[in-house]
N, CA, C and O atoms as CSV, one atom per row, in Angstrom:
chain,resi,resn,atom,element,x,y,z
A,1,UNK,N,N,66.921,-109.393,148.907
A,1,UNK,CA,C,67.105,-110.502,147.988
A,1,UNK,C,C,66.720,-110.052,146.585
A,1,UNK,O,O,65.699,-109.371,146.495
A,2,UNK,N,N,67.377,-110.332,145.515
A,2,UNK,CA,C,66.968,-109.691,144.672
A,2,UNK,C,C,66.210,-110.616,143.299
A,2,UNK,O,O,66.634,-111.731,142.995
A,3,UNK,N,N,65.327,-110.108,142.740
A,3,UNK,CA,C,64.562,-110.753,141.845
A,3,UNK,C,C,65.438,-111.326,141.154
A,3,UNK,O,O,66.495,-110.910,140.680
A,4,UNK,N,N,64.662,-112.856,141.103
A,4,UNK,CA,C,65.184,-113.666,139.799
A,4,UNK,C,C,64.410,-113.527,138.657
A,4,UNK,O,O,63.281,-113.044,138.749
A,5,UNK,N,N,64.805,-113.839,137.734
A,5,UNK,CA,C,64.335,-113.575,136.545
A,5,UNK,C,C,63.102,-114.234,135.958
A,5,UNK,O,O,62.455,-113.790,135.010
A,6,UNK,N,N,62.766,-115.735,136.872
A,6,UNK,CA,C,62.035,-115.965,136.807
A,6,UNK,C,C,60.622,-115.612,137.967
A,6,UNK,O,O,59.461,-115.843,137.629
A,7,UNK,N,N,60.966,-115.067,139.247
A,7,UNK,CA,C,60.205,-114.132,139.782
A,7,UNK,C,C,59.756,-113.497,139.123
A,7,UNK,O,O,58.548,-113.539,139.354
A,8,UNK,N,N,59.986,-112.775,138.260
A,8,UNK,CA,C,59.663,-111.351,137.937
A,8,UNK,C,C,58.018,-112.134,136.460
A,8,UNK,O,O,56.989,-111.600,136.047
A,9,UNK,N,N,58.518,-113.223,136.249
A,9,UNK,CA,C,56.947,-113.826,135.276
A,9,UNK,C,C,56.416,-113.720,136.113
A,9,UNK,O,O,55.665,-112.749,136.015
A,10,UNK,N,N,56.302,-114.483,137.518
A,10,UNK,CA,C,55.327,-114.419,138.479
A,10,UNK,C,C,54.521,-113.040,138.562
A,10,UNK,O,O,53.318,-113.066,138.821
A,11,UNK,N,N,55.087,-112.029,138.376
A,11,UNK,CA,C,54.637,-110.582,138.443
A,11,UNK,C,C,53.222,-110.133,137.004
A,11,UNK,O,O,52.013,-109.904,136.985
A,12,UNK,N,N,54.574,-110.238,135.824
A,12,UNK,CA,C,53.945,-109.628,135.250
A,12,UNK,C,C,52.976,-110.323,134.208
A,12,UNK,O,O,52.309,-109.818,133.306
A,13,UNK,N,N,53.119,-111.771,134.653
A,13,UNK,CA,C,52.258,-113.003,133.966
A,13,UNK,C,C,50.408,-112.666,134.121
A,13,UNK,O,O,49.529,-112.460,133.284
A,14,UNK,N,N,50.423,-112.750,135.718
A,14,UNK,CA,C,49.090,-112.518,136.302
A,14,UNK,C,C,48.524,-111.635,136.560
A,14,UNK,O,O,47.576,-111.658,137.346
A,15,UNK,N,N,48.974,-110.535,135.930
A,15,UNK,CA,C,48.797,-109.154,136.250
A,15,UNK,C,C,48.091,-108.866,134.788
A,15,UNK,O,O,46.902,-108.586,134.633
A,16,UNK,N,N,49.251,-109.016,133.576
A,16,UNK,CA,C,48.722,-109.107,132.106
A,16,UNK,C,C,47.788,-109.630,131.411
A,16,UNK,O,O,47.333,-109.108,130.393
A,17,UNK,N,N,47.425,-110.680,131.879
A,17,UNK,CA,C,46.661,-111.930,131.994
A,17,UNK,C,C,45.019,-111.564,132.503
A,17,UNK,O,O,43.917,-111.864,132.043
A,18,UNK,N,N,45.448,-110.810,133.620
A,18,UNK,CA,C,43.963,-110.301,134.201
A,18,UNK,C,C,43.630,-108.917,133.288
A,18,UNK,O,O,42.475,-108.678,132.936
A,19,UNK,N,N,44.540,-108.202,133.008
A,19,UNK,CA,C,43.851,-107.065,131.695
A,19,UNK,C,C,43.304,-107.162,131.044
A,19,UNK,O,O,42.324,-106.473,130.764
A,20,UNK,N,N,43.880,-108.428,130.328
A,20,UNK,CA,C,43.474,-109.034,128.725
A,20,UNK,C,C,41.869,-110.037,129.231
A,20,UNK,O,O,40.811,-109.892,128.618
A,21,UNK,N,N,41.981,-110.708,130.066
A,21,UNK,CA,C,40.444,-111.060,130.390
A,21,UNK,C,C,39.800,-109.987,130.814
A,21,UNK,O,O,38.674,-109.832,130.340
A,22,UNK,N,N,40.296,-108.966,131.793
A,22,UNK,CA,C,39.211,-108.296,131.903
A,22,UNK,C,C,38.704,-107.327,130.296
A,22,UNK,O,O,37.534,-107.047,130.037
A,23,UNK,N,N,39.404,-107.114,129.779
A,23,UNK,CA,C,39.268,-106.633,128.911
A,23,UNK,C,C,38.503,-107.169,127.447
A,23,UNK,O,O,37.729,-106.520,126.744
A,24,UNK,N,N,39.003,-108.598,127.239
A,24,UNK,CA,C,37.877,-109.577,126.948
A,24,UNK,C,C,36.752,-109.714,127.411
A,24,UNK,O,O,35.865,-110.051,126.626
A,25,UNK,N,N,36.494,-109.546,128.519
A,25,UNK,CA,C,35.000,-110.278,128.993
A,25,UNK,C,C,34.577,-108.666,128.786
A,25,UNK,O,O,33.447,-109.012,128.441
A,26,UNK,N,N,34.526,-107.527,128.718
A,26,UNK,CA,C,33.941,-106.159,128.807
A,26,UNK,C,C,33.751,-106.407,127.301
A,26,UNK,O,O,32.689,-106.907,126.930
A,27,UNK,N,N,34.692,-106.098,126.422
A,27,UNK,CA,C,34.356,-106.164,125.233
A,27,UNK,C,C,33.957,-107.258,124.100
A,27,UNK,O,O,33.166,-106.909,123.224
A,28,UNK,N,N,34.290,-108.084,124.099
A,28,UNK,CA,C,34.150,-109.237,123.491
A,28,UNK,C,C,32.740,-110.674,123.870
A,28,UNK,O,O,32.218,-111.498,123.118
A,29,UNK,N,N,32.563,-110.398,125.320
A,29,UNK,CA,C,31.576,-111.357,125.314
A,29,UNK,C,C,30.497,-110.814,126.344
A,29,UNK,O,O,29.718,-111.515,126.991
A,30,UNK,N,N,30.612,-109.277,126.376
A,30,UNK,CA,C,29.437,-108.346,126.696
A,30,UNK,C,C,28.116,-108.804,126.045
A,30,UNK,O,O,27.057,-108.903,126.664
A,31,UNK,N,N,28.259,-109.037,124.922
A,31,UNK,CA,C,27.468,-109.336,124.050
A,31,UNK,C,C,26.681,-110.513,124.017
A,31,UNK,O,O,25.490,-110.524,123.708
A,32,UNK,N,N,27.468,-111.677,124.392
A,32,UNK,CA,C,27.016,-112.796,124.260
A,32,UNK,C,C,26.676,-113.676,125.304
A,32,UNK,O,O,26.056,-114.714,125.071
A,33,UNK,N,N,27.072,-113.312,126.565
A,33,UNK,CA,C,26.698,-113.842,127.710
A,33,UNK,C,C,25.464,-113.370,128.337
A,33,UNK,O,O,24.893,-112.286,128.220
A,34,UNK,N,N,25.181,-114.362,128.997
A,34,UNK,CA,C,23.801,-113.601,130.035
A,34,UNK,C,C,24.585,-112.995,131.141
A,34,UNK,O,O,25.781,-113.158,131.382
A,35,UNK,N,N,23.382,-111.991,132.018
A,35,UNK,CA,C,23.847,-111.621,132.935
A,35,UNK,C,C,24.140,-112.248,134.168
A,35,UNK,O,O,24.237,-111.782,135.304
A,36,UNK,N,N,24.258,-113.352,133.741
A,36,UNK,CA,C,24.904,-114.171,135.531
A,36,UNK,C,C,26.288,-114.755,134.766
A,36,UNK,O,O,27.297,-114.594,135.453
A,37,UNK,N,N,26.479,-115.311,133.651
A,37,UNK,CA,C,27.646,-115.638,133.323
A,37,UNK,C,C,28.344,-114.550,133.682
A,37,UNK,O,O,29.157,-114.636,134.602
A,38,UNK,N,N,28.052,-112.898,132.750
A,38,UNK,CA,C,28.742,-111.860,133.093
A,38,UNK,C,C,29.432,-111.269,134.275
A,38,UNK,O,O,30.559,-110.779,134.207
A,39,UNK,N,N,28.371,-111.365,135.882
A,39,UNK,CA,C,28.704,-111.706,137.094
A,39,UNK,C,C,29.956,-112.214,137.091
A,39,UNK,O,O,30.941,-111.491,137.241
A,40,UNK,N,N,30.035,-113.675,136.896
A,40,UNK,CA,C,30.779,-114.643,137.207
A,40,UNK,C,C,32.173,-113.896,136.705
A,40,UNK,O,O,33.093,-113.428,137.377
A,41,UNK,N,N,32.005,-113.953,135.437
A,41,UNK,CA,C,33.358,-113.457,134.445
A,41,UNK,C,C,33.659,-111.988,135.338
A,41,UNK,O,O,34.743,-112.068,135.915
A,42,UNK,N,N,33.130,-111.014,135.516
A,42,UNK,CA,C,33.407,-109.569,136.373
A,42,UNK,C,C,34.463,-110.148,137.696
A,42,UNK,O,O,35.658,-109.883,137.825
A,43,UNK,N,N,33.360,-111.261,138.864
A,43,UNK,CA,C,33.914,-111.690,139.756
A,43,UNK,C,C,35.505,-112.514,139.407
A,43,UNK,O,O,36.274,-112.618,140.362
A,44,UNK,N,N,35.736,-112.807,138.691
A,44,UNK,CA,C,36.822,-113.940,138.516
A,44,UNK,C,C,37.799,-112.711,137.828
A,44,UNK,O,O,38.981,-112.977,138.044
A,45,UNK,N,N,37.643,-111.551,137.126
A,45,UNK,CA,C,38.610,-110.707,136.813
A,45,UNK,C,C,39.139,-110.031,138.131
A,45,UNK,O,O,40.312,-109.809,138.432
A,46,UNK,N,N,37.931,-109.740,138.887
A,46,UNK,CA,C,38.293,-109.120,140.827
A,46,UNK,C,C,39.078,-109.782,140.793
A,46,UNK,O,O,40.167,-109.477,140.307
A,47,UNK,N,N,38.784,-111.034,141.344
A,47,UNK,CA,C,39.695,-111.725,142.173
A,47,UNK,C,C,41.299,-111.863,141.753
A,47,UNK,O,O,42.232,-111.702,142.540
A,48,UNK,N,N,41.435,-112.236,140.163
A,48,UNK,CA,C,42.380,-112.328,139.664
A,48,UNK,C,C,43.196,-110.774,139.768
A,48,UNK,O,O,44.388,-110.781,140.074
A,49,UNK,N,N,42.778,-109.997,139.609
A,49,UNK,CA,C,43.336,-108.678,139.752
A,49,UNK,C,C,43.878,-108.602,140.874
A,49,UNK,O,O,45.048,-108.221,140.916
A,50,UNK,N,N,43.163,-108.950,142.122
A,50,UNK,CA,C,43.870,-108.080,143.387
A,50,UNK,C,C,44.879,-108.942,143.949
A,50,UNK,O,O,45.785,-108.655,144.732
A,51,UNK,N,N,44.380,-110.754,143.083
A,51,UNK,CA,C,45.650,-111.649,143.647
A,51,UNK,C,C,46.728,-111.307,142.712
A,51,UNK,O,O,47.809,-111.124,143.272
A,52,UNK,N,N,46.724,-111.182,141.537
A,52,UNK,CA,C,47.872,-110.486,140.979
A,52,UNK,C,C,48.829,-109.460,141.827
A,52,UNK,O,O,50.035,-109.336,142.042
A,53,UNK,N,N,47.932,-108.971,142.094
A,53,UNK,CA,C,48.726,-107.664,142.758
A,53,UNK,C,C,49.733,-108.158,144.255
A,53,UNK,O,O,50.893,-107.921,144.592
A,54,UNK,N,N,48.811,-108.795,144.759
A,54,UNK,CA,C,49.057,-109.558,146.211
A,54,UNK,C,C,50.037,-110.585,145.910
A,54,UNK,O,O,50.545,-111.183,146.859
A,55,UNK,N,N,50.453,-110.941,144.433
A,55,UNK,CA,C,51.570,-112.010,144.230
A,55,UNK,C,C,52.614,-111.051,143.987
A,55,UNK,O,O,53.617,-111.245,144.673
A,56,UNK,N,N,52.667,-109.865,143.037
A,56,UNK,CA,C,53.686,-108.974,142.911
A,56,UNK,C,C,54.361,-108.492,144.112
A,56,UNK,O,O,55.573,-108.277,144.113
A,57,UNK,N,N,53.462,-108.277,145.349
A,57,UNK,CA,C,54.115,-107.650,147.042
A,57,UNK,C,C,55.004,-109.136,147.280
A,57,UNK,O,O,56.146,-109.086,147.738
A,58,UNK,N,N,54.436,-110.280,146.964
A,58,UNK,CA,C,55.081,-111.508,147.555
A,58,UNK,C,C,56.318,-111.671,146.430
A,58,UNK,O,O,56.948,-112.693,146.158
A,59,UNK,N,N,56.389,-110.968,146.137
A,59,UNK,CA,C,57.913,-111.591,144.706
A,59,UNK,C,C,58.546,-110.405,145.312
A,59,UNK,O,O,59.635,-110.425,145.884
A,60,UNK,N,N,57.562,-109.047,145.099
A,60,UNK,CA,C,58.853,-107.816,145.441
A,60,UNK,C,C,59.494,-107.845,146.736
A,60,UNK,O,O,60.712,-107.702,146.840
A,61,UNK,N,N,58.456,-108.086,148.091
A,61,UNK,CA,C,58.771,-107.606,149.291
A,61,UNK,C,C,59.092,-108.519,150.025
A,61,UNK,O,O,59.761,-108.333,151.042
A,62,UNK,N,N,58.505,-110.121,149.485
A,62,UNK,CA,C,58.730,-110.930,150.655
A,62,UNK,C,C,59.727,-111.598,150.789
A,62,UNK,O,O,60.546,-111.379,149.896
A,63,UNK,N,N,60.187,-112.706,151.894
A,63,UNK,CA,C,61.214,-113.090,152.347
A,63,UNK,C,C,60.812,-114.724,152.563
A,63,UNK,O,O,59.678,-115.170,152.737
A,64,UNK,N,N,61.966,-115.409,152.506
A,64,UNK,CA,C,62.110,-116.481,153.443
A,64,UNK,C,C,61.375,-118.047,152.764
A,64,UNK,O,O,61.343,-118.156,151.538
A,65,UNK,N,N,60.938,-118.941,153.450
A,65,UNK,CA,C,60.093,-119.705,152.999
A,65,UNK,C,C,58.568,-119.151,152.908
A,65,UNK,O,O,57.988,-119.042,151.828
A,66,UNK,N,N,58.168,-118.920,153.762
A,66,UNK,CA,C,57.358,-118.007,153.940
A,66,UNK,C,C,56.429,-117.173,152.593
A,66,UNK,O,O,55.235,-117.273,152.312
A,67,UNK,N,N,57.340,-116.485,152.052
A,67,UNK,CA,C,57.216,-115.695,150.385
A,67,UNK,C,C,57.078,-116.865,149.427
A,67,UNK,O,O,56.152,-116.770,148.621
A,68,UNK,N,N,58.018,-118.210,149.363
A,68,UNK,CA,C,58.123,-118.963,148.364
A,68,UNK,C,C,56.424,-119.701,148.486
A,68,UNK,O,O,55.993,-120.265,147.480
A,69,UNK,N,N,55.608,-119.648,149.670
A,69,UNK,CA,C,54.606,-120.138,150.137
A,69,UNK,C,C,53.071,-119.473,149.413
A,69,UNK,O,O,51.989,-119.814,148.935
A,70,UNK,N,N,53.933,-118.265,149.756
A,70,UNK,CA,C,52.582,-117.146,149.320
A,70,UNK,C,C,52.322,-116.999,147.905
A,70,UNK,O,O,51.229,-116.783,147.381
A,71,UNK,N,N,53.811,-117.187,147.162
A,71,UNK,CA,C,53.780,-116.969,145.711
A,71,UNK,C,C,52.917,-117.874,145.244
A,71,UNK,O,O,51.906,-117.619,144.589
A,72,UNK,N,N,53.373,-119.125,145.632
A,72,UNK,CA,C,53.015,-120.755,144.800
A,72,UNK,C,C,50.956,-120.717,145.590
A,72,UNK,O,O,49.927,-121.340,145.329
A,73,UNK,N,N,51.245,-119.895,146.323
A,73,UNK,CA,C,49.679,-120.235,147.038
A,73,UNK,C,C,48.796,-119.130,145.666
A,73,UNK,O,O,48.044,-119.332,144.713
A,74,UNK,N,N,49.330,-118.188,146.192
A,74,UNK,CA,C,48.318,-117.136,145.186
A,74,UNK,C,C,48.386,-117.222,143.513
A,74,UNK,O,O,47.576,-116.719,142.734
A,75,UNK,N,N,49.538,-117.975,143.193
A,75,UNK,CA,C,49.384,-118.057,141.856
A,75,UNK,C,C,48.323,-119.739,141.744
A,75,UNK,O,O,47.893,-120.080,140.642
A,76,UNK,N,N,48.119,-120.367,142.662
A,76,UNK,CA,C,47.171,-121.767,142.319
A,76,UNK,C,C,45.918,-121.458,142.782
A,76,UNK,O,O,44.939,-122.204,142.801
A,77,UNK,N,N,46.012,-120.070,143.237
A,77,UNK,CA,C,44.654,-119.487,143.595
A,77,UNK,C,C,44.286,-119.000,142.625
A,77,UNK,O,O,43.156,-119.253,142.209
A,78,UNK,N,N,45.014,-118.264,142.054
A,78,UNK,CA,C,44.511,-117.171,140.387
A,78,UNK,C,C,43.795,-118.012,139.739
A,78,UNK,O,O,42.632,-117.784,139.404
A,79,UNK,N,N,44.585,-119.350,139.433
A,79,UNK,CA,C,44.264,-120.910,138.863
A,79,UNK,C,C,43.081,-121.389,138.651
A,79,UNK,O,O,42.420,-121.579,137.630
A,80,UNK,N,N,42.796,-121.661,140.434
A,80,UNK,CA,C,41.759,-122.786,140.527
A,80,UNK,C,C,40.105,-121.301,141.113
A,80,UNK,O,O,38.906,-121.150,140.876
A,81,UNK,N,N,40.974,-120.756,141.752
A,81,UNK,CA,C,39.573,-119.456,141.976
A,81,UNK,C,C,39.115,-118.753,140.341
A,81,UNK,O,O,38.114,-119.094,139.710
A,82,UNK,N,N,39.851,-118.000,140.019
A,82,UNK,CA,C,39.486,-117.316,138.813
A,82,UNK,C,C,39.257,-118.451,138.057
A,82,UNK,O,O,38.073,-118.754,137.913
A,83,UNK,N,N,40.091,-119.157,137.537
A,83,UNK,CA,C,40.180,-120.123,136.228
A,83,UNK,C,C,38.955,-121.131,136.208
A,83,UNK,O,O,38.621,-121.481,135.077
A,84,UNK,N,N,38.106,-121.745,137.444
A,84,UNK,CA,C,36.663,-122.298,137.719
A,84,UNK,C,C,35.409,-120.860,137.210
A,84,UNK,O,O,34.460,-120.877,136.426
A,85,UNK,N,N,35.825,-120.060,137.841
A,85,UNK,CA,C,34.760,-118.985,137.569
A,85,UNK,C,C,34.665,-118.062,135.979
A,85,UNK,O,O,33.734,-117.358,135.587
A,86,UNK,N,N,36.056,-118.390,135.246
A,86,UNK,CA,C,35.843,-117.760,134.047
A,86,UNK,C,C,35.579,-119.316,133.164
A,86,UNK,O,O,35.201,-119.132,132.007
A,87,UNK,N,N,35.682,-120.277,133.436
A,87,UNK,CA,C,34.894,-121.690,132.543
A,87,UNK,C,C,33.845,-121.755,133.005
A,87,UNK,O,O,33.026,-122.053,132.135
A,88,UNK,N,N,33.171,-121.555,134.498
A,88,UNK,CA,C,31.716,-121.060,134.479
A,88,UNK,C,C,30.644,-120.382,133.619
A,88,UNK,O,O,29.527,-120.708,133.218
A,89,UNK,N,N,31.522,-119.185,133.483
A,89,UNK,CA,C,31.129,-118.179,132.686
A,89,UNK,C,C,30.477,-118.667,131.446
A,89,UNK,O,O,29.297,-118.529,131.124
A,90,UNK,N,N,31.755,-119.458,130.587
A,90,UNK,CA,C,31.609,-120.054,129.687
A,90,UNK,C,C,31.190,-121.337,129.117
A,90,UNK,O,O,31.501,-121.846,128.040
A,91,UNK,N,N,30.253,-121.852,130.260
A,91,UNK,CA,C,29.782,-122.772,129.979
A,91,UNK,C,C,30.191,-124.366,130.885
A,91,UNK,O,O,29.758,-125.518,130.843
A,92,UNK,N,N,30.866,-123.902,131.381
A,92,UNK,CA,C,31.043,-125.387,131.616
A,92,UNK,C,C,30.161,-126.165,132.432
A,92,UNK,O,O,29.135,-125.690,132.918
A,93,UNK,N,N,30.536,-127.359,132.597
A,93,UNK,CA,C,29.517,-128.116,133.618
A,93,UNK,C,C,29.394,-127.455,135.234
A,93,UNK,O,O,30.259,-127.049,136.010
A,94,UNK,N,N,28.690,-127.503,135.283
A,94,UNK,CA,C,28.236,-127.440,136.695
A,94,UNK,C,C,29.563,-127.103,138.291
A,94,UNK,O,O,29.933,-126.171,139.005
A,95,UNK,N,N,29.867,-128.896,138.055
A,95,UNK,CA,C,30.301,-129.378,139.180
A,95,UNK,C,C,31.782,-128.901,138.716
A,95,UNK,O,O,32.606,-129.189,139.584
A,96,UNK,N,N,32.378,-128.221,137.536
A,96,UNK,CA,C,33.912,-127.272,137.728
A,96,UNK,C,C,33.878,-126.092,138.905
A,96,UNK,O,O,34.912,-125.665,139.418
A,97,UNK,N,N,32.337,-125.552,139.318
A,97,UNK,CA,C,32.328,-124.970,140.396
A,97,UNK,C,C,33.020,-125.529,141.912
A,97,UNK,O,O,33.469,-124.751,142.754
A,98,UNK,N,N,33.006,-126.709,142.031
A,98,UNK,CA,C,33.890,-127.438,143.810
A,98,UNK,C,C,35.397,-126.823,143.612
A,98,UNK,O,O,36.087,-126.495,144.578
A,99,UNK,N,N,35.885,-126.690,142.075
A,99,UNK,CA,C,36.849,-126.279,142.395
A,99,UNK,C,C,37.559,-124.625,143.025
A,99,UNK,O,O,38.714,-124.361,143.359
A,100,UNK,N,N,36.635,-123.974,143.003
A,100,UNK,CA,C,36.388,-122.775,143.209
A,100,UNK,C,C,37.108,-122.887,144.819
A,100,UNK,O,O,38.256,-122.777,145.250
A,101,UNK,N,N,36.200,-123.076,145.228
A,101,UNK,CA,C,36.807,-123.034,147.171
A,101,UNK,C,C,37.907,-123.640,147.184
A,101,UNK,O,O,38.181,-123.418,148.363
A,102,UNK,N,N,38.812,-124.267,146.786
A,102,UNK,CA,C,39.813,-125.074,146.663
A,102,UNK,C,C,41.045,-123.553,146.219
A,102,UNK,O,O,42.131,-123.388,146.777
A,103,UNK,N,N,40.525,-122.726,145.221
A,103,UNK,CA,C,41.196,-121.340,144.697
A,103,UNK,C,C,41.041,-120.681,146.009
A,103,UNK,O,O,42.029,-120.125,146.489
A,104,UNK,N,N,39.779,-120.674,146.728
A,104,UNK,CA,C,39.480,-119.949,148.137
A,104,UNK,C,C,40.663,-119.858,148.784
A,104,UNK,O,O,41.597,-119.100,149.043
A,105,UNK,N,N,40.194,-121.045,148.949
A,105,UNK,CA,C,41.309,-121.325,150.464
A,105,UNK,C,C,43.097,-120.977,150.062
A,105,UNK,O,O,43.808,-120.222,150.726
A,106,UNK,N,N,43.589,-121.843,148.665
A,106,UNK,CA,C,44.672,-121.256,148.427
A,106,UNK,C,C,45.297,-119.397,148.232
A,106,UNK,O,O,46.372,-118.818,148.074
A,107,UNK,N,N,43.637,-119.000,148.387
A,107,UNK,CA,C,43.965,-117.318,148.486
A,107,UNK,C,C,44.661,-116.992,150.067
A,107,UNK,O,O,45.744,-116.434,150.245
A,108,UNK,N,N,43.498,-117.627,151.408
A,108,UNK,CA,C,43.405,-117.316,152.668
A,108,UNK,C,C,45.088,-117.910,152.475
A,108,UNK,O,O,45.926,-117.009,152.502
A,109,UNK,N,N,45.495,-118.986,152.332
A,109,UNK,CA,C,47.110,-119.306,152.875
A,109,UNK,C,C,47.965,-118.368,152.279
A,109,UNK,O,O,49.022,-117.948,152.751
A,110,UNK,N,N,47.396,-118.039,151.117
A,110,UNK,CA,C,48.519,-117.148,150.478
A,110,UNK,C,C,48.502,-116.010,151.603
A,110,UNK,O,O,49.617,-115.828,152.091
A,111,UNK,N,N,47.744,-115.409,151.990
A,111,UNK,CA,C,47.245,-113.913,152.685
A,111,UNK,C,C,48.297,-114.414,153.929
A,111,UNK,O,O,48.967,-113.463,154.329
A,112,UNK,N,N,48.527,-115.415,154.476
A,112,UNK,CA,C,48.854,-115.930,155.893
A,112,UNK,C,C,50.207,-115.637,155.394
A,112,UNK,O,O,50.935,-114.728,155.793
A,113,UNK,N,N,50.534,-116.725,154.245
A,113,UNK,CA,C,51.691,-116.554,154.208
A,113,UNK,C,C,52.474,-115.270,154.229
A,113,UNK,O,O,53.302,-114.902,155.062
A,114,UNK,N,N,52.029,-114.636,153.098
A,114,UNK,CA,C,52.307,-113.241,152.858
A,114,UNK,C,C,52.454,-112.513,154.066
A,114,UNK,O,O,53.464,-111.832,153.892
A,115,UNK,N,N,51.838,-112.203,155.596
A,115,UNK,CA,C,52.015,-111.808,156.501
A,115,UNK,C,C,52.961,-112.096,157.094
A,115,UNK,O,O,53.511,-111.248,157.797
A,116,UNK,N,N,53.436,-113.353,156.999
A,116,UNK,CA,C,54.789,-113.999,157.686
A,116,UNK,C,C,55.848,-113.486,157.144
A,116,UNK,O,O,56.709,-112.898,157.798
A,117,UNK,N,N,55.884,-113.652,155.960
A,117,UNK,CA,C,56.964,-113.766,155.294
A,117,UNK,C,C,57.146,-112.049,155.481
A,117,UNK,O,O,58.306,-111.674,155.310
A,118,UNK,N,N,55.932,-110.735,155.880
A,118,UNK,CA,C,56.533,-109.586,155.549
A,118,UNK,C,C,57.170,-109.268,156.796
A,118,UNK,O,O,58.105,-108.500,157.023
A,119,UNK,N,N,56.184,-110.334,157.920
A,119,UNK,CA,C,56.586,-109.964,159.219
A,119,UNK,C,C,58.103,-110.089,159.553
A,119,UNK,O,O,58.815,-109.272,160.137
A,120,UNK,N,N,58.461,-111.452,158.981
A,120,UNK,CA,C,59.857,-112.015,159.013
A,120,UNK,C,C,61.023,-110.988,158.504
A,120,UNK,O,O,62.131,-110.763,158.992
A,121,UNK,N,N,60.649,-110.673,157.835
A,121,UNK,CA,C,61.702,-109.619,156.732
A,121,UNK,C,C,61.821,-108.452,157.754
A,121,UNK,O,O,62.931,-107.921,157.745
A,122,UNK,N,N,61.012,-107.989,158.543
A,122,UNK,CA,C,60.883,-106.728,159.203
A,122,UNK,C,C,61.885,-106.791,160.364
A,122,UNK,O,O,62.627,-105.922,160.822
A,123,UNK,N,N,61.668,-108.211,160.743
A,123,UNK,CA,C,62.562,-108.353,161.975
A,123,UNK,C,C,63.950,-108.377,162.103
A,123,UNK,O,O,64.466,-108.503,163.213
């Protein structure tokens, strides 16, 4: 199946996105954060990084409903996982943390999905 054109943002949106924060939070607010904000901001570039990557296999490789599952899962994971933990970082209230596991879990379905959808394609 071949990439649509709008697939292909899915790729290089969350991928770019995680450079430029990670690259922000190293240089730019090294300085100004404590070391548990810093944590937080490190952890939320991980995560965003490897789901980036794990959304690019689901645009390039995957198939079916299945793929359309994994995409929309791991990109509301990048969202609500990273995007709670880098307003952490920065201050926010408290309780923007519940949304965090909510990014969790939309990672674990993405991962499910993603298996289906590669399994499906194989067959």
């Amino acid at each position: 199946m071949p990439l649509h054109r709008h697939s292909t943002l899915w790729t290089y949106g969350p991928s770019a996105s995680a450079v430029l924060l990670g690259a922000f939070g190293a240089h730019a607010l090294a300085a100004t954060l404590d070391a548990r904000s810093l944590e937080l901001w490190h952890t939320a570039v991980n995560y965003h990084v490897w789901h980036a990557l794990a959304l690019a296999l689901a645009v390039g490789l995957g198939s079916g409903r299945s793929r359309r599952v994994a995409v929309a899962a791991f990109g509301f994971g990048i969202v609500l996982f990273s995007g709670s933990l880098y307003a952490l970082a920065l201050g926010a209230p408290r309780w923007t943390g519940i949304i965090t596991p909510i990014g969790g879990l939309a990672f674990m379905v993405g991962w499910i999905a993603l298996g289906l959808s590669l399994r499906f394609r194989a067959a």
